[in-house]
C-alpha positions in Angstrom: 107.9 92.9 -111.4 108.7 91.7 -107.9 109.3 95.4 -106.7 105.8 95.7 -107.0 104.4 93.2 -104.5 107.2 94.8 -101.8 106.2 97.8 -102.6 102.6 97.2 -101.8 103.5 95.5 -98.5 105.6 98.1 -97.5 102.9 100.8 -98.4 100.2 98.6 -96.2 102.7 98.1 -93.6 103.4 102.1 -93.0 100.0 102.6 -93.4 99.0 100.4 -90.9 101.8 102.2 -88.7 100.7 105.5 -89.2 96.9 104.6 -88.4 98.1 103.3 -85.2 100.3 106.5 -84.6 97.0 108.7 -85.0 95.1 106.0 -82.7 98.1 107.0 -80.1 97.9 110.6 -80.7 94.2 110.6 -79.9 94.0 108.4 -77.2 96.8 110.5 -75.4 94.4 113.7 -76.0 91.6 112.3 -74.6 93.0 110.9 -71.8 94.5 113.8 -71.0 91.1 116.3 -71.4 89.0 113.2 -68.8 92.3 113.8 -66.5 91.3 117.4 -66.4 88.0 117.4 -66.4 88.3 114.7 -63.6 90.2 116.8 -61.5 87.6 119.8 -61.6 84.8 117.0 -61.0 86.2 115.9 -58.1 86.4 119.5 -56.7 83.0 120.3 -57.3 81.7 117.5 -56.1 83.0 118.0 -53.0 82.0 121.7 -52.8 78.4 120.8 -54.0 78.1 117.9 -51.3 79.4 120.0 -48.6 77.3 122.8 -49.5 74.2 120.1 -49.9 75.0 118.6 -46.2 75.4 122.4 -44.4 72.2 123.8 -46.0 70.3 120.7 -44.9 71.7 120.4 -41.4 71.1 124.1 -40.9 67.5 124.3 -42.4 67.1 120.8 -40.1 67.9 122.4 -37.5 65.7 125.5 -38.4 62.7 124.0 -39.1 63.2 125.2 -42.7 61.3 122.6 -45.0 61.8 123.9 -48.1 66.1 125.0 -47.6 65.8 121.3 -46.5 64.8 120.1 -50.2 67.0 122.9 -51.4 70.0 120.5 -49.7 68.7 117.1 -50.7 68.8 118.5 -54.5 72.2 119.7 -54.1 73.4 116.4 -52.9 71.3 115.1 -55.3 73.5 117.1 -58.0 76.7 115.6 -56.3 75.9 112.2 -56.7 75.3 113.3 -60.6 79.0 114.9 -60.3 80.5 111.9 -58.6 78.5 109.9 -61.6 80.3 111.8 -64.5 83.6 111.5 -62.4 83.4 108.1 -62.3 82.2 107.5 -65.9 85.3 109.5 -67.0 87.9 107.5 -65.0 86.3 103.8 -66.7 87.3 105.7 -69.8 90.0 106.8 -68.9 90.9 103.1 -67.8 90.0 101.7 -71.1 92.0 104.2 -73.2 95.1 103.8 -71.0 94.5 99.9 -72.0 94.5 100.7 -75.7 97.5 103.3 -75.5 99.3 99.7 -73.5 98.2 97.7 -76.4 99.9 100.4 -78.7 103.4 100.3 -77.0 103.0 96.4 -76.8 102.3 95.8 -80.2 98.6 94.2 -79.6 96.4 96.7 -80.1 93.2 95.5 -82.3 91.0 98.5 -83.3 87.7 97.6 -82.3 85.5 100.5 -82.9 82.8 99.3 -85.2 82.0 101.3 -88.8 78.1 101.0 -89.5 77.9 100.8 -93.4 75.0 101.6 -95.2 73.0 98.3 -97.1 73.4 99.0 -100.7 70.5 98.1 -102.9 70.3 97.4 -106.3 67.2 98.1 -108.3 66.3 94.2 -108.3 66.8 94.5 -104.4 64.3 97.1 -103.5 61.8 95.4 -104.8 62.1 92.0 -103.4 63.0 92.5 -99.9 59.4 94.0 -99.0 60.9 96.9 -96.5 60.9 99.1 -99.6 60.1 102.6 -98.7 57.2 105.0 -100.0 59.4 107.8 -101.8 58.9 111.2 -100.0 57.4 112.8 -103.6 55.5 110.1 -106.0 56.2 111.1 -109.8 52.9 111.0 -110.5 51.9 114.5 -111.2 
């Protein structure tokens, strides 16, 4: 009887190993795609902002009001660019923190799992946020 318990610790143990393998696996994949994506982001943006700065300087220097607006939005678009790109790399930050934690041996999983409130018949009735069903059975 006291292969049982070991065998239960050792079944929880390689579980708990294998979740953290898949946690690696995953964190590796999406760090790589933001690495990518980052790269093209930081291309565009600087096409799209040198684009932006020429069509304004030139319609500036024109007199042509509305190719000037035409600029501002396209700089306008690579500040929205530059945004993204910087969104990705705080991600990008964090997951290399948690694929550390991995290799260290400290990694906590803190992603949070919303579970639904289960009510019991007594429940629904006592709680007053009860809900009008959708079709009443009276016919």
């Amino acid at each position: 009887m006291n292969s049982a318990p070991i065998d239960n610790t050792l079944a929880i143990r390689n579980l708990f190993e294998e979740n953290k393998l898949e946690d690696l696996k995953a964190f590796m994949e999406k760090r790589k795609c933001l690495n990518q994506w980052n790269l093209v982001l930081v291309y565009l943006f600087h096409i799209v902002q040198s684009a932006g700065i020429l069509t304004t300087t030139i319609a500036a220097g024109y007199d042509m009001k509305i190719l000037v607006w035409v600029g501002v939005g396209l700089n306008i678009l690579a500040s929205l660019i530059n945004v993204f790109e910087k969104t990705n790399n705080t991600i990008s930050k964090h997951l290399f923190k948690d694929i550390q934690a991995i290799k260290d041996g400290t990694f906590v999983d803190e992603g949070s799992i919303e579970m639904p409130a289960v009510k019991s018949e007594s429940d629904g009735s006592s709680s007053g946020d009860s809900k009008q069903p959708l079709l009443s059975e009276d016919k």
